[in-house]
C-alpha positions in Angstrom: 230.5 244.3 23.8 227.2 242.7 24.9 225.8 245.9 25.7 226.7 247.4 22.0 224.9 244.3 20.2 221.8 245.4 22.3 222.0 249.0 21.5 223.0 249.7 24.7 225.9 252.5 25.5 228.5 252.3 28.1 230.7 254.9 29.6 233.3 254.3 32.4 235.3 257.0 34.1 238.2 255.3 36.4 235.2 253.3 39.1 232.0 255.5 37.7 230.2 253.1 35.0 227.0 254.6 33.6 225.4 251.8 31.3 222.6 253.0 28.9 220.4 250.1 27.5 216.4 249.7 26.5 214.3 248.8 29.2 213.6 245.6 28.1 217.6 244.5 28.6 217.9 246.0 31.6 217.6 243.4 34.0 219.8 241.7 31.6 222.9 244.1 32.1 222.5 244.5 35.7 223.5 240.4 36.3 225.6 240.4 33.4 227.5 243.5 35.4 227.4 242.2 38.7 229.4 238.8 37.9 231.4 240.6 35.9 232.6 242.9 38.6 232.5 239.6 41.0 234.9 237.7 38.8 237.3 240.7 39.1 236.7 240.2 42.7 235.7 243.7 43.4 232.6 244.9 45.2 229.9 247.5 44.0 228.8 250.2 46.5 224.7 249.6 46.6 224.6 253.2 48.2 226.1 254.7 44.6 224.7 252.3 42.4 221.5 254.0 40.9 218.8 253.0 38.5 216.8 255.9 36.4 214.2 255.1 33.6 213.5 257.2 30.7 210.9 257.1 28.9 209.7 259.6 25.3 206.4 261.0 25.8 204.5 263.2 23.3 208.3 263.9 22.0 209.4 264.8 25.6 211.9 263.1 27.5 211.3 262.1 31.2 212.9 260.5 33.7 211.8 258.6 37.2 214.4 260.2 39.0 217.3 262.4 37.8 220.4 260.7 36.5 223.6 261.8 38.4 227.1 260.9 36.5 230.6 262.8 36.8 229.3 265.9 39.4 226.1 266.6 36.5 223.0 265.0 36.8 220.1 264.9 33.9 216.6 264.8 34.3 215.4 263.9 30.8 215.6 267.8 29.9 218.3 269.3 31.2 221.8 268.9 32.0 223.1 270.5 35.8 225.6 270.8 38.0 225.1 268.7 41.3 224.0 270.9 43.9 226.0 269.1 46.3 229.3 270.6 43.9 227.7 274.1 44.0 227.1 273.9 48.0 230.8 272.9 48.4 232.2 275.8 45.9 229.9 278.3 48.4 231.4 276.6 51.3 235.0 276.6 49.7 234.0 280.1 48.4 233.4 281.8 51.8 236.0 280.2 54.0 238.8 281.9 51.1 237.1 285.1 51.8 237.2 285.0 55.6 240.6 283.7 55.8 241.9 286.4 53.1 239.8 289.1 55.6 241.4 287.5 58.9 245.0 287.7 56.9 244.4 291.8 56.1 242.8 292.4 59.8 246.5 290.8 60.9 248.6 292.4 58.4 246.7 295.9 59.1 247.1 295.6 62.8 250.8 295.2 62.2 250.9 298.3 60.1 249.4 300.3 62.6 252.1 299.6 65.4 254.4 300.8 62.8 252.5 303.8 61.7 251.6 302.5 58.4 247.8 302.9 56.8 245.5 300.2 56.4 245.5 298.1 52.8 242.5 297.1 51.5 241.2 293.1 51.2 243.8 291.4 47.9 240.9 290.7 45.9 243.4 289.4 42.7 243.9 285.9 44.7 240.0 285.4 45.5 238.8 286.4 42.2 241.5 283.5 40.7 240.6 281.1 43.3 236.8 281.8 43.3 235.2 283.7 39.9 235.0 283.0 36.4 238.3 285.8 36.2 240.4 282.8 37.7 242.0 280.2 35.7 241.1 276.9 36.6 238.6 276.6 39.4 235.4 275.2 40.0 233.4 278.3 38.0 235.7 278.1 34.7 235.3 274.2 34.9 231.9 274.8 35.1 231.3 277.4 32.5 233.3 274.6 29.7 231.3 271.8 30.8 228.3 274.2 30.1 229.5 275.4 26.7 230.6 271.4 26.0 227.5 270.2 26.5 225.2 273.2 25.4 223.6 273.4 29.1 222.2 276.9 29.5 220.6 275.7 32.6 224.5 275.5 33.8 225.6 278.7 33.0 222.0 279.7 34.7 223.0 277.8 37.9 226.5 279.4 37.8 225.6 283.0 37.2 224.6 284.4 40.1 227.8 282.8 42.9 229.4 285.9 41.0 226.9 287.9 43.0 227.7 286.0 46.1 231.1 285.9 45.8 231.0 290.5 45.8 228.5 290.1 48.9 231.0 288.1 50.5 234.0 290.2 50.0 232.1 293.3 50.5 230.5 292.6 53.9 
């Protein structure tokens, strides 16, 4: 309520608040918040609590330092994906590939005792688990938040782990 009547905006998302409020409240808010979470008698991590001014220039937006929210961070302009969450798709990405590799290397060593010809790497499962082809996975999350929130710069970021993800299977 307090942060309503001074034009403030707040968002909560289970334990992730992101308060918005003029610069000149700001101090405000941050003691007003912190005995409010003391009276609940819960603690606020100091190592994920962050503090980004913005400020309108000449009509332009800017920002101190990015602000990070919900896996997307904003820098004034633009609206992007943490690249913390893209690193941990690659990561994620690759170790699916190798392990679906390692499982047709097995299965085509156990066709050759019995005479059988190789098969080829079951691409069906990684493109689900891994490409924009899938269903729900990290690139179709992605590609809605994108479209959601108008970020081109998204879709930019997202666009080429398709190319990575046909290097991968293909080396």
């Amino acid at each position: 309520q307090l942060v309503k009547e001074i034009g403030g905006c707040y968002y909560r998302y289970c334990d992730d608040m992101m308060i918005i409020v003029p610069p000149n409240e700001r101090d405000l808010i941050i003691k007003f918040a912190e005995n409010e979470i003391t009276n609940l008698k819960l603690d606020i991590n100091d190592k994920k609590t962050e503090i980004s001014n913005f400020s309108l220039t000449v009509g332009q937006q800017k920002a101190d330092r990015p602000l990070q929210y919900l896996g997307f961070t904003f820098d004034g302009k633009r609206i992007l994906l943490r690249s913390a969450s893209l690193d941990r798709y690659s990561s994620k990405m690759k170790g699916g590939v190798k392990l679906a590799r390692l499982t047709r290397d097995k299965r085509n060593k156990i066709r050759a005792q019995n005479g059988l010809g190789e098969t080829e790497l079951y691409k069906k499962k990684i493109y689900k688990l891994y490409s924009h082809l899938g269903g729900r996975n990290f690139l179709t999350y992605g590609y809605r938040a994108a479209e959601k929130m108008g970020s081109k710069h998204i879709r930019k970021q997202l666009k080429p782990l398709w190319g990575r993800l046909n290097k991968e299977i293909n080396k």
